[in-house]
C-alpha positions as a Python dict, from the first residue, in 0.01 Angstrom:
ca = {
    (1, 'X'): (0, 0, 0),
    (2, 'X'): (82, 301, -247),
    (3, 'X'): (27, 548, -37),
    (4, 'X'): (219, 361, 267),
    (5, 'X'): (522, 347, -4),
    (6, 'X'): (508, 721, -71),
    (7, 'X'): (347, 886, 254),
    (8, 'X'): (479, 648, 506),
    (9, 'X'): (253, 428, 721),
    (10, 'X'): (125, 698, 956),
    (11, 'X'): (-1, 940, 707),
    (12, 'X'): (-368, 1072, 731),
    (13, 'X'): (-392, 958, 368),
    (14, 'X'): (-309, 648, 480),
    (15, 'X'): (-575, 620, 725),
    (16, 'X'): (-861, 760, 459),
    (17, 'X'): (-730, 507, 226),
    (18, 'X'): (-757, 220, 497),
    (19, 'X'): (-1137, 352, 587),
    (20, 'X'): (-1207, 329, 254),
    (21, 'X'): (-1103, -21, 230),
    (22, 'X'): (-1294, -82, 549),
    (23, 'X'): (-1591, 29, 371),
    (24, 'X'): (-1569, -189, 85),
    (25, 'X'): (-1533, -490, 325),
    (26, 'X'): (-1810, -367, 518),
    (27, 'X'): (-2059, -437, 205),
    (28, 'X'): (-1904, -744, 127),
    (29, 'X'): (-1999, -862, 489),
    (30, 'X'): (-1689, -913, 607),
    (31, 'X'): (-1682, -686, 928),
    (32, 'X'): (-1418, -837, 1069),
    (33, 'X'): (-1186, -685, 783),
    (34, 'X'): (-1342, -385, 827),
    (35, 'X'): (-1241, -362, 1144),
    (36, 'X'): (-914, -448, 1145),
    (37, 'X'): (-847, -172, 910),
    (38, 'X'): (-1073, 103, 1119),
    (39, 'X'): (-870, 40, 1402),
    (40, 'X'): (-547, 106, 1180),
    (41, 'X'): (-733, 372, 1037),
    (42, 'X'): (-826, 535, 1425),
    (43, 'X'): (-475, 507, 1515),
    (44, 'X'): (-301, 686, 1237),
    (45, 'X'): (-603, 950, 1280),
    (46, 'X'): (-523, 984, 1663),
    (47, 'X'): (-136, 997, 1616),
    (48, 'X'): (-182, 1295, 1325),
    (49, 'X'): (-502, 1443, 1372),
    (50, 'X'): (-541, 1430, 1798),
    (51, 'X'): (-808, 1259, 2003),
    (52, 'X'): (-1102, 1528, 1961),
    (53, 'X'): (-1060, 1538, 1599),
    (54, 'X'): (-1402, 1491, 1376),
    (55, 'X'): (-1229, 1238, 1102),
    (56, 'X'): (-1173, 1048, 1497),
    (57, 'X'): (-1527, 1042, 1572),
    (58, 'X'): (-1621, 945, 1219),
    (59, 'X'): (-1404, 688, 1195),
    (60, 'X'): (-1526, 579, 1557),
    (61, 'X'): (-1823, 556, 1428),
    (62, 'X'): (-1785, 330, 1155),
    (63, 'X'): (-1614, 112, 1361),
    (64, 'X'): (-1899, 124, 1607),
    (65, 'X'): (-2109, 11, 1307),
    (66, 'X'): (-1915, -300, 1224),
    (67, 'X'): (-1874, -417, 1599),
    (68, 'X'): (-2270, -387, 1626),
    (69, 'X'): (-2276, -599, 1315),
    (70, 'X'): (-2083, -895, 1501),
    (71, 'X'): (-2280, -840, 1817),
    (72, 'X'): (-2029, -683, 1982),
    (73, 'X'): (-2257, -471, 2153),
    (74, 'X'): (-2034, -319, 2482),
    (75, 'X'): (-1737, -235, 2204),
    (76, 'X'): (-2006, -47, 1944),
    (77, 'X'): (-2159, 140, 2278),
    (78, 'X'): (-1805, 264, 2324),
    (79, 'X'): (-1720, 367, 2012),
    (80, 'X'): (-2064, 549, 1991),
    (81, 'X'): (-2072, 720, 2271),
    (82, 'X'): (-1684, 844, 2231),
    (83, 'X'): (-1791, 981, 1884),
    (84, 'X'): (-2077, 1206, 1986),
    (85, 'X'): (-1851, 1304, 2279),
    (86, 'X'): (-1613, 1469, 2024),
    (87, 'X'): (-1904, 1557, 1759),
    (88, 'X'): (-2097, 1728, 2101),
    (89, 'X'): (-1753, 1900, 2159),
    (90, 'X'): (-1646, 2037, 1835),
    (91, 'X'): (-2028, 2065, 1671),
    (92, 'X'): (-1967, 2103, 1332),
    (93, 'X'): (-2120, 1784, 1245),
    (94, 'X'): (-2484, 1770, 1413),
    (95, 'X'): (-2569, 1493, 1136),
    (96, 'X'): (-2271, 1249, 1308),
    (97, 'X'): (-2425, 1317, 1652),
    (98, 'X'): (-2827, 1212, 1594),
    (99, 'X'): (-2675, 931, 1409),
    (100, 'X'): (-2416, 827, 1696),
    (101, 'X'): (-2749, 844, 1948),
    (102, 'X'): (-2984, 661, 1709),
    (103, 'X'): (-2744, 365, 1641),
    (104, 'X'): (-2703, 402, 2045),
    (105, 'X'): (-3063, 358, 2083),
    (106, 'X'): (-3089, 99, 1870),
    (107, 'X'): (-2841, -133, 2102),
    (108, 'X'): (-3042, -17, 2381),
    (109, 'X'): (-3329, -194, 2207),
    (110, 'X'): (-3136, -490, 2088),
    (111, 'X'): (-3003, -592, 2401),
    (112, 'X'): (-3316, -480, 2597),
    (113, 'X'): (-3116, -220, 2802),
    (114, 'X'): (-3278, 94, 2836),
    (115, 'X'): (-3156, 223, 3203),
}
């Protein structure tokens, strides 16, 4: 809320403030949080940063984490694969992409889906 008050709501510091809080939620186990403020988070990113930026995938990729964590499986598969389509693109972050297709993998083996 301090940085709202003094950057305005759609300020990238905004957004790395709000993933931050995500992340805090995240190991409290409340995912649901978490998402809530990843998705603010994505959309500040997007409106400031564009659509291929890497702070996009990352956060993508977070969220991608916490929808796998409530079994939503076809949401997390999306956000994956969207954030090792920008990672592939821009490729300054190999790290992001072989953990985008691991945590991809590993829904392919949770819901028995490997086609």
């Amino acid at each position: 809320n301090v940085r709202k008050a003094i950057f305005g709501k759609d300020h990238v510091k905004v957004a790395s403030s709000l993933d931050d809080i995500a992340g805090i939620y995240q190991k409290l186990g409340d995912n649901v949080k978490a998402i809530r403020c990843l998705k603010e988070a994505l959309r500040v990113r997007k409106l400031t940063l564009g659509n291929e930026d890497m702070e996009v995938a990352t956060t993508l990729f977070g969220l991608g984490i916490c929808c796998a964590a409530i079994n939503e499986t076809p949401k997390a598969m999306e956000c994956y694969n969207r954030a090792l389509e920008i990672s592939a693109f821009d490729g300054s972050n190999p790290k992001l992409e072989a953990q985008a297709l691991h945590q991809i993998g590993c829904v392919h083996a949770l819901t028995c889906s490997y086609r």
